[in-house]
N, C-alpha and C positions, 0 to 999 in steps of 0.2 A: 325500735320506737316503742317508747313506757305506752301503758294500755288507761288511756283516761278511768279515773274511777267515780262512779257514782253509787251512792250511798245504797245499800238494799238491794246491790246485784253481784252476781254472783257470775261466775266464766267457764264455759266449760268448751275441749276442742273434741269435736265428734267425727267419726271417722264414717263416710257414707258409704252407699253398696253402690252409688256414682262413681265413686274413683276420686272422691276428694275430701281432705280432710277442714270441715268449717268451724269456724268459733262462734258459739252463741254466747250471749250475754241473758241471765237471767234472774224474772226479779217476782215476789209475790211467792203465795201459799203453793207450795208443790201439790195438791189436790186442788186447788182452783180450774176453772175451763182456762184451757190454754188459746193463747193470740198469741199467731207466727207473725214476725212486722219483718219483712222485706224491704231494706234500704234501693238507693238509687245512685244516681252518679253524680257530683265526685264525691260522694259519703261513705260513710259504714256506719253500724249498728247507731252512734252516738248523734244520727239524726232524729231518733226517738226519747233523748236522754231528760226532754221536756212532756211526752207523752207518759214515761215510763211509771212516774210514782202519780199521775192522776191515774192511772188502772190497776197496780201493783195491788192495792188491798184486797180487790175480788176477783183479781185475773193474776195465772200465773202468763207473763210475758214473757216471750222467745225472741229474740233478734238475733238473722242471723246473717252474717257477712257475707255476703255473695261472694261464691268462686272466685278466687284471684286478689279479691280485696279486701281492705280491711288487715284483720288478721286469721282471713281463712288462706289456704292452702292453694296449690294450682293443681289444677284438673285434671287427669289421667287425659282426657281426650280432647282438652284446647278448648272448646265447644263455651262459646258466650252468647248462644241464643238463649232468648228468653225461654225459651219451652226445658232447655237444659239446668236453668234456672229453676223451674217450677218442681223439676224433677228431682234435682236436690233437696229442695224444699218439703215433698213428699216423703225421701229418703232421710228427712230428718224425722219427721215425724215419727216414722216406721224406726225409727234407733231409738228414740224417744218413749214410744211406747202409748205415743198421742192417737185413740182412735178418731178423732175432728177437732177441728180449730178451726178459731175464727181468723181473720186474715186482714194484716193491714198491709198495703204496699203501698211505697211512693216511686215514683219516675219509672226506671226498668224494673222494681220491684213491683211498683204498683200492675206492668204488665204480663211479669210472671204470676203473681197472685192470681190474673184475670185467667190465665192459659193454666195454673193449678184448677182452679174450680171449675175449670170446663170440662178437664181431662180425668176428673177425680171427683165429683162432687158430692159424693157418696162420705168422703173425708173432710168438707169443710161445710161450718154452720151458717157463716154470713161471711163477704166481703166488701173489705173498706178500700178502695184505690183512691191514691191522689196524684196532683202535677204528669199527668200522664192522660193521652190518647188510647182509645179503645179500636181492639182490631178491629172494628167493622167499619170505618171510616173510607165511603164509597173511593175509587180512585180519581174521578173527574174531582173529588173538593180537595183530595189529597192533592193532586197537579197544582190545583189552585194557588195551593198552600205551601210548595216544597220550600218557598223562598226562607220558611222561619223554621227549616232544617237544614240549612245550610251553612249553620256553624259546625255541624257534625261533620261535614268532609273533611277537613284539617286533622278532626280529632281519630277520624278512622283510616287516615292516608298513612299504610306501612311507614315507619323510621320517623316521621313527621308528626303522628298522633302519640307516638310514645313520648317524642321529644321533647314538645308542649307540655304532656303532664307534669315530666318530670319539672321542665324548667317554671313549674308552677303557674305561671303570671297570667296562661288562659282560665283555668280552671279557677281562679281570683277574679277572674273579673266577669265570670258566668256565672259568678257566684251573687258576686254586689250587681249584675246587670237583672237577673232574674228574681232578686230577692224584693218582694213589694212595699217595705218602709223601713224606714231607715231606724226608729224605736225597736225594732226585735234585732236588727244586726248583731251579730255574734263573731266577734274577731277572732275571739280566741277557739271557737271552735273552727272556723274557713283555716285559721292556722292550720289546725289537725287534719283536717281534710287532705289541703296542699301538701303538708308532709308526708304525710301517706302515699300521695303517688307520686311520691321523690323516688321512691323504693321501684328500679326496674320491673321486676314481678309485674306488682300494682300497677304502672306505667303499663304497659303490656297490656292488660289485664283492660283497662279501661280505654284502651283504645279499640281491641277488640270486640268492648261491648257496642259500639259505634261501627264498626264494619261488618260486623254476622248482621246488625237491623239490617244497613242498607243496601248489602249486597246478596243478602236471600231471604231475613225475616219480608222488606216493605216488598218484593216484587211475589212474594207467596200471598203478603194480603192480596195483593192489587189483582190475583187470580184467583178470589175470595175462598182461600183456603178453610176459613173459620163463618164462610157462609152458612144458614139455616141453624147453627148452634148457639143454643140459648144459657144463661144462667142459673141454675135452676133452684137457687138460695138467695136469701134479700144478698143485693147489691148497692152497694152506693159508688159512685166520683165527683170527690171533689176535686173543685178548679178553681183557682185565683184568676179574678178576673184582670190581674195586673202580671198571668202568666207568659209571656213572650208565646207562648204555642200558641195561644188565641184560647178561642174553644171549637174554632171550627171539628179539632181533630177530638173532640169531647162529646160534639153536639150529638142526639142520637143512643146514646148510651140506655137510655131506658127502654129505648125497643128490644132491646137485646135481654130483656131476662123477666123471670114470671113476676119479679117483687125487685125492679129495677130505678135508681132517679140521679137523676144528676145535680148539685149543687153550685152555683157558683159562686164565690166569696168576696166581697168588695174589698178592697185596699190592701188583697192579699196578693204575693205575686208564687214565684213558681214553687218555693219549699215551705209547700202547709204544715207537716206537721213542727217545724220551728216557729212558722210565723204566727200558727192559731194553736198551740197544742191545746188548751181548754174547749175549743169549736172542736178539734181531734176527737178527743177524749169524751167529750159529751157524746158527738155521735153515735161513739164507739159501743158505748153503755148503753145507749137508745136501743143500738141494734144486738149488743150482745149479750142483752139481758135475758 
């Protein structure tokens, strides 16, 4: 699969002390502060490709393909939780030669970025998350709420979850279902996506990311694993308020960290950084200035 190109970036495949080899894509002044942008599912790096050149002139920009997808590598150790995520993420850095960076994630990105900064914060300046829930989300609202996670089962049920991706037509239509107007639609990119996880690997890959949550990521929250731990760098989450999670699984985020708020966006639905990159991008500069 050809590597979409965008004007002022640059590709590079780094080899981690994880056990996996990932492709970042990179754009802006090699001496600028670095932002790691952490994709989500069913994407890779090129859901930033509208964020990329509003930051490229005074940030150098990292995007890097989560384990399995995209066009990074599979894992020495299988391992698709988020916190294994974060930990690549860290290990890029550390190859990189980045002592901090600011952090953008979206969906599973967005909550490995949250589980980077927690684990590490010593290494990142600010964090940006979006289209995603924050681990502290009590379990009685979680219960409440499983019903608008319950497209996840299909996509993390062994042979089943693979199966789907590959044959494209779920991953199309959670794309147009969660996407919030139909003026930012990007067909030609949902192509890109789709093809992507035609490729078994990738298929794999993202079905896995949907069985490690819910069969030990959400039941380690709900024994509030990440209780009493706070943020301890400005935080921000943003949320479309036309995102299918709701924001029940959002609400609450600013208690959780010393310089924390939560946003949420009218007539946007679950993929912020496509549907607003300018709202992205402003903020980004707000806080990583």
């Amino acid at each position: 699969m050809l590597m979409p190109e965008l004007a002022g970036t640059e590709h590079r495949f780094v080899p981690l002390s994880t056990g996996v080899r990932v492709h970042v894509a990179l754009a802006g002044p090699a001496d600028a502060p670095v932002v790691l942008a952490l994709h989500g599912w069913p994407q890779h790096w090129w859901v930033w490709r509208r964020v990329i050149p509003l930051l490229a002139d005074g940030f150098r920009v990292v995007a890097m393909d989560l384990r399995g997808l995209g066009w990074s590598g599979w894992p020495n150790d299988g391992d698709f939780t988020k916190q294994r995520i974060a930990d690549d993420a860290l290990a890029l850095l550390d190859a990189l030669g980045v002592a901090r960076a600011n952090l953008l994630g979206h969906d599973w990105g967005g909550l490995a970025a949250i589980r980077l900064a927690l684990g590490a914060p010593e290494r990142v300046r600010t964090l940006l998350a979006m289209g995603v829930g924050h681990p502290w989300v009590p379990p009685p609202r979680v219960a409440v709420n499983a019903w608008r996670l319950a497209y996840q089962l299909p996509l993390a049920t062994p042979l089943v979850g693979p199966a789907l991706m590959r044959d494209g037509r779920f991953p199309r239509y959670v794309l147009r279902a969660a996407w919030g107007g139909r003026e930012t639609w990007d067909e030609a990119a949902a192509e890109l996506y789709v093809a992507s996880l035609r490729r078994p690997a990738q298929a794999r890959a993202g079905s896995l990311l949907y069985r490690h949550f819910l069969a030990r990521e959400l039941p380690a929250g709900a024994r509030g694993e990440l209780a009493g731990e706070r943020l301890a760098m400005p935080a921000r989450l943003m949320m479309g308020r036309r995102d299918p999670l709701g924001t029940a699984f959002s609400e609450g985020f600013e208690r959780h960290g010393d310089d924390a708020a939560l946003e949420l966006i009218d007539g946007c639905g679950h993929f912020v950084p496509e549907e607003r990159p300018e709202l992205v991008a402003e903020r980004a500069r707000g806080m990583f200035a």
